[in-house]
Backbone as CSV, one residue per row, in Angstrom:
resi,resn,N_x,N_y,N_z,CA_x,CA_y,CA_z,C_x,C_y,C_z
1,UNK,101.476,104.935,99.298,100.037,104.790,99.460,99.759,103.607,100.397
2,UNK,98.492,104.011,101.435,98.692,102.472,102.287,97.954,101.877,101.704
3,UNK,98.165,100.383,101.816,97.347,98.887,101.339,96.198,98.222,102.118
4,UNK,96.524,99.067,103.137,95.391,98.644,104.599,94.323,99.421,104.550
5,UNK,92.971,98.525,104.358,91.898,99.333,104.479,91.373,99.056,106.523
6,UNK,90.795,101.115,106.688,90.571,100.525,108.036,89.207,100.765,108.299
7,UNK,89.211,100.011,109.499,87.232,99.569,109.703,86.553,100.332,109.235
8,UNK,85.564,100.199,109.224,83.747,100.757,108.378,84.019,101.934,109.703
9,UNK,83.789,103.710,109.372,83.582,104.367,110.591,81.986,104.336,110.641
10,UNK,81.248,102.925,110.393,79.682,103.404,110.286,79.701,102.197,111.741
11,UNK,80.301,100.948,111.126,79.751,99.239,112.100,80.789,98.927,112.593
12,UNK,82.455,99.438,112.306,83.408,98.866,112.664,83.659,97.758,111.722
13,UNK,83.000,97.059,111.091,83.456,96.276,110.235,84.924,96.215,109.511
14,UNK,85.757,95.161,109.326,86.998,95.591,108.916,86.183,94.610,106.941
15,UNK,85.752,94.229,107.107,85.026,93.989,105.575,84.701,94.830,104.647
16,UNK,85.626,95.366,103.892,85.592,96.683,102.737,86.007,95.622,101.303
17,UNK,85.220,96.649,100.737,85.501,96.315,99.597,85.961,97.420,98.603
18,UNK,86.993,97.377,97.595,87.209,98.433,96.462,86.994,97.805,95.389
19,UNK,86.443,98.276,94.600,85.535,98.026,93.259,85.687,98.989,92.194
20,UNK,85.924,98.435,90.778,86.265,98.980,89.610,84.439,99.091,89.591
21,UNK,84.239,100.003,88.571,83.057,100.065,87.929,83.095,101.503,86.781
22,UNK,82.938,100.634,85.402,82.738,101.417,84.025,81.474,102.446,84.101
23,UNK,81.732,103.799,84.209,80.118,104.571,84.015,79.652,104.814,82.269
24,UNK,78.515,105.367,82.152,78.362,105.356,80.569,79.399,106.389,79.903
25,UNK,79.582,106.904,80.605,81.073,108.403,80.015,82.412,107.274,78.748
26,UNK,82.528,106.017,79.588,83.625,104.858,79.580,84.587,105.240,80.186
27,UNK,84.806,106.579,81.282,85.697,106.194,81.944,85.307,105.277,83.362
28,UNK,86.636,105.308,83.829,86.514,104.312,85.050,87.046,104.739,86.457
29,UNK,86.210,104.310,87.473,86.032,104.686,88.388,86.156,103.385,89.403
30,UNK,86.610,103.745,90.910,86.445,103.035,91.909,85.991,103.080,93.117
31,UNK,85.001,102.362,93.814,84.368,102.859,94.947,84.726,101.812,95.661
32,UNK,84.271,102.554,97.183,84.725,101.993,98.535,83.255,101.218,99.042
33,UNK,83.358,100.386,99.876,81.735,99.849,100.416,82.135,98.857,101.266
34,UNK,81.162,99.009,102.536,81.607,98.282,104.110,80.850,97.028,103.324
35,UNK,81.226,95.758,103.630,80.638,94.750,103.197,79.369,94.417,103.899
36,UNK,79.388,94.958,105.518,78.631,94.375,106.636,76.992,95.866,106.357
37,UNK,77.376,96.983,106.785,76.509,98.029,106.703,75.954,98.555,105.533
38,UNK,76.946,98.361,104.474,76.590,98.942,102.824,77.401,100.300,102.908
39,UNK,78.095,101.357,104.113,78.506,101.996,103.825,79.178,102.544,102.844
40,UNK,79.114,103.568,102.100,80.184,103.314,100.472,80.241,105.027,100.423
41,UNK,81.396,104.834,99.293,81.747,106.316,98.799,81.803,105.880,97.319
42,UNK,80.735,106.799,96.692,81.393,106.536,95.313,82.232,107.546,95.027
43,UNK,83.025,107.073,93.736,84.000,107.516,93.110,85.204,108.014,93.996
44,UNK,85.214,107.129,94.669,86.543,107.245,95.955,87.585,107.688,94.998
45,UNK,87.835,107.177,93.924,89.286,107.264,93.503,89.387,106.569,91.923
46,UNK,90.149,107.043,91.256,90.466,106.606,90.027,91.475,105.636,89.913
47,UNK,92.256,105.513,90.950,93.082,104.056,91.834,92.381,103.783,91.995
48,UNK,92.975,102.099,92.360,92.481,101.448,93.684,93.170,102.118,95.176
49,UNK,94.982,102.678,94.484,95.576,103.081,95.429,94.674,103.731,96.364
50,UNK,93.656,105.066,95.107,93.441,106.187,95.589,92.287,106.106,96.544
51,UNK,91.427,105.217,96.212,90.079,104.297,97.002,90.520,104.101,98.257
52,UNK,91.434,103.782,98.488,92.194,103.246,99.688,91.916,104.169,100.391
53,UNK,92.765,104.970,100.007,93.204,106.083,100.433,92.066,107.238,101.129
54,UNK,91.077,107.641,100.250,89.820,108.226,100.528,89.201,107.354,101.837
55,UNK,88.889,105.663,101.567,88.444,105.365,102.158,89.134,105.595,103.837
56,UNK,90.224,105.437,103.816,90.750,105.767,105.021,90.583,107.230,105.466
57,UNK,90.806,107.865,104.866,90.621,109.681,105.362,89.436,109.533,106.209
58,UNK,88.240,109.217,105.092,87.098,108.794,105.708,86.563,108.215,106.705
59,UNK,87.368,107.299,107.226,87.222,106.208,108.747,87.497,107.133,109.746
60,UNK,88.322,107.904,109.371,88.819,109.198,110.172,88.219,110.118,110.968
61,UNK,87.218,110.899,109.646,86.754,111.740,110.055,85.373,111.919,111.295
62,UNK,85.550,113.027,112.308,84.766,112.647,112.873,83.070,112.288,112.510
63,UNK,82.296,110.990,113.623,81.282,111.075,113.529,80.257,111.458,113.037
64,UNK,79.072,111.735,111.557,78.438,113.077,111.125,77.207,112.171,112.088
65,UNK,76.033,113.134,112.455,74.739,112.603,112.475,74.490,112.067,111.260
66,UNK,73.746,110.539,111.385,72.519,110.280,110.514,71.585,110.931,110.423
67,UNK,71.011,111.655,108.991,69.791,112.760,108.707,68.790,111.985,107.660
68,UNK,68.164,112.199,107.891,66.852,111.619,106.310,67.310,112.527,105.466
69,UNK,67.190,112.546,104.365,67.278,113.428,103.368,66.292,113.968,102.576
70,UNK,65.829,113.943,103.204,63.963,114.762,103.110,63.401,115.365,103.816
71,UNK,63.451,114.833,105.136,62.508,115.711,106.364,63.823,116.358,107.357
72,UNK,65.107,115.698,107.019,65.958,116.322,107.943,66.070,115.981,109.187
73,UNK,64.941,114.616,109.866,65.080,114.302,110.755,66.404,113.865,111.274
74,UNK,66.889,113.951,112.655,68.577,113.369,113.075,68.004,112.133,113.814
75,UNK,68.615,110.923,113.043,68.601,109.634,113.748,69.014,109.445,114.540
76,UNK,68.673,108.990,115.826,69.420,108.404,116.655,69.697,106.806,117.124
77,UNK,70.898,106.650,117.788,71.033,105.301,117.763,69.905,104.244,117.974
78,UNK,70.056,103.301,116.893,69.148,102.134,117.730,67.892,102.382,116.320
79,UNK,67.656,103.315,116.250,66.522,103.974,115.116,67.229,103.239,113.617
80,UNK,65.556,102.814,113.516,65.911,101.871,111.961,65.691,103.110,110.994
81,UNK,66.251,102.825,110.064,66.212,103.585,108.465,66.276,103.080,106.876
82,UNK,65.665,103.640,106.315,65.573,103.059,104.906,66.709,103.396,103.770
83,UNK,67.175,102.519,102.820,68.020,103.086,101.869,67.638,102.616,100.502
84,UNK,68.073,102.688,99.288,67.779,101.889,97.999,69.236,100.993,98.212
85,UNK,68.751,99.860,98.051,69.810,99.025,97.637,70.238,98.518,96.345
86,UNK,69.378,98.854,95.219,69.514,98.639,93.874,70.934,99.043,93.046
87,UNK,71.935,99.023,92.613,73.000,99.679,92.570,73.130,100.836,91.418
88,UNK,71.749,99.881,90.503,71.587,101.183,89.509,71.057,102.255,89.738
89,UNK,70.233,102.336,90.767,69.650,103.592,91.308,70.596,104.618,92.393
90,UNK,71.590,103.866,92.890,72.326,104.019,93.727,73.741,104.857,92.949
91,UNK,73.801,104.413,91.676,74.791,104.923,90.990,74.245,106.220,90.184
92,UNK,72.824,106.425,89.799,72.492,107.195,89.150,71.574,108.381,89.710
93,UNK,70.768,107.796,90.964,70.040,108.563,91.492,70.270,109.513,92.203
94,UNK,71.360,108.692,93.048,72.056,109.206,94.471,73.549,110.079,94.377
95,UNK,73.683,110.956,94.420,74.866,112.304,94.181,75.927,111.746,95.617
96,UNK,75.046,110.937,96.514,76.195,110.813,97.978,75.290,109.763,98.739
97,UNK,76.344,109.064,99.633,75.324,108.190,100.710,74.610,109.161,101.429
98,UNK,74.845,109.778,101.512,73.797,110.743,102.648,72.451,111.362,102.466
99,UNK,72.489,111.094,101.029,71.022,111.526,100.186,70.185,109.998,99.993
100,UNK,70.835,109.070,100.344,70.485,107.863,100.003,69.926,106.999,101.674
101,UNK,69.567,108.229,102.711,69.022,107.626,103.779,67.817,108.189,104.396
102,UNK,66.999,107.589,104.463,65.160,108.283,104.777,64.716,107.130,106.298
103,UNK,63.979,108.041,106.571,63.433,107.477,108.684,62.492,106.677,108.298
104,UNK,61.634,107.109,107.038,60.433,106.127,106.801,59.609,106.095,105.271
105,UNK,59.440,105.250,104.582,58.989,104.718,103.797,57.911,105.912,103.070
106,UNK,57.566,106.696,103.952,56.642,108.323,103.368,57.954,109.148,102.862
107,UNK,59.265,109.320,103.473,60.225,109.835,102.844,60.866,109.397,101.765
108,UNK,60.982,108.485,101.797,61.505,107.385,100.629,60.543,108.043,99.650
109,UNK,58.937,107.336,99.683,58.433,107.524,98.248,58.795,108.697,97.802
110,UNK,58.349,109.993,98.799,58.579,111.199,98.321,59.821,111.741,97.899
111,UNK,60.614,111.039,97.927,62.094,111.252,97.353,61.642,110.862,96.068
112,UNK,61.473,109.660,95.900,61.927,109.322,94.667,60.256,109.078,93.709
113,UNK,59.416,110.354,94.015,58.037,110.733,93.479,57.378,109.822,92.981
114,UNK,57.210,108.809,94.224,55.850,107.306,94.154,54.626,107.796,93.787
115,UNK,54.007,107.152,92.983,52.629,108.192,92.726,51.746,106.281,93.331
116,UNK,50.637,106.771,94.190,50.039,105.805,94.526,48.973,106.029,93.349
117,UNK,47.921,105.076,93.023,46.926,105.093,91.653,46.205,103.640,91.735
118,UNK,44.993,103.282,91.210,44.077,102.671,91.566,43.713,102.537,89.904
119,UNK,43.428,101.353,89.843,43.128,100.540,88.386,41.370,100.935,88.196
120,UNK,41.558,101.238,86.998,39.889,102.063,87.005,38.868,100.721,86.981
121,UNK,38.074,101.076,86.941,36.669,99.708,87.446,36.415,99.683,85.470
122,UNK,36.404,98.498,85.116,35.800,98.250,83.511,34.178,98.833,83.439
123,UNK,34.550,99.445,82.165,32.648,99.895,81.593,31.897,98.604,81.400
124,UNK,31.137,98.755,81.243,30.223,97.908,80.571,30.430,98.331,79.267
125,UNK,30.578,96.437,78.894,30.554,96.292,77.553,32.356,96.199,77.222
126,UNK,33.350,96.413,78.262,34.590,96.392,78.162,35.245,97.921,78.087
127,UNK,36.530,97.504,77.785,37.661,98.609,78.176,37.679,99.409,76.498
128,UNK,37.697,100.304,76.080,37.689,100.928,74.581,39.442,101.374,74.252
């Protein structure tokens, strides 16, 4: 198994990280993540060997487009984008990084069903 993790195929970054993390099941799992971009794979591997390992296949493979995962728009270079960075939402919400990237802040909410709402005006005489 190799020991060498290789660059981020997102920034080039050679800053990876492999990470244990307990899910509520209690088994255990390990994921991959560019330190510099946030790139990550969860559940790379039930190693660390195996993390490695994924993670490298992965550096590999060719290029995908960046897509929103809502409108389907294809990013192109240079074009900013939104993600959740929360890890609990990230671990529970998100099935893949690729569902976890939106063009704009209207995709975002609507992913994750923002309800906008307005605080009602008090009666007279107070709230019942």
């Amino acid at each position: 198994m190799p020991s060498e993790l290789k660059p981020c195929r997102v920034c080039g970054s050679e800053s990876v990280s492999i990470f244990s993390v307990d899910d509520d099941t209690g088994s255990n799992r390990h994921d991959a993540i560019c330190d510099v971009c946030g790139h990550r794979i969860y559940f790379a591997g039930d190693s660390k060997e195996e993390a490695i390992l994924n993670w490298n296949l992965d550096s590999e493979e060719e290029d995908k487009p960046m897509v929103c995962s809502v409108c389907h728009m294809e990013l192109q270079p240079g074009d900013e984008y939104l993600r959740i960075g929360d890890n609990f939402l990230e671990v529970k919400y998100f099935d893949s990084e690729e569902e976890n990237l939106f063009c704009s802040e209207e995709c975002l909410c609507r992913s994750l069903h923002v309800i906008r709402d307005e605080v009602p005006q008090k009666a007279k005489g107070g709230m019942k």
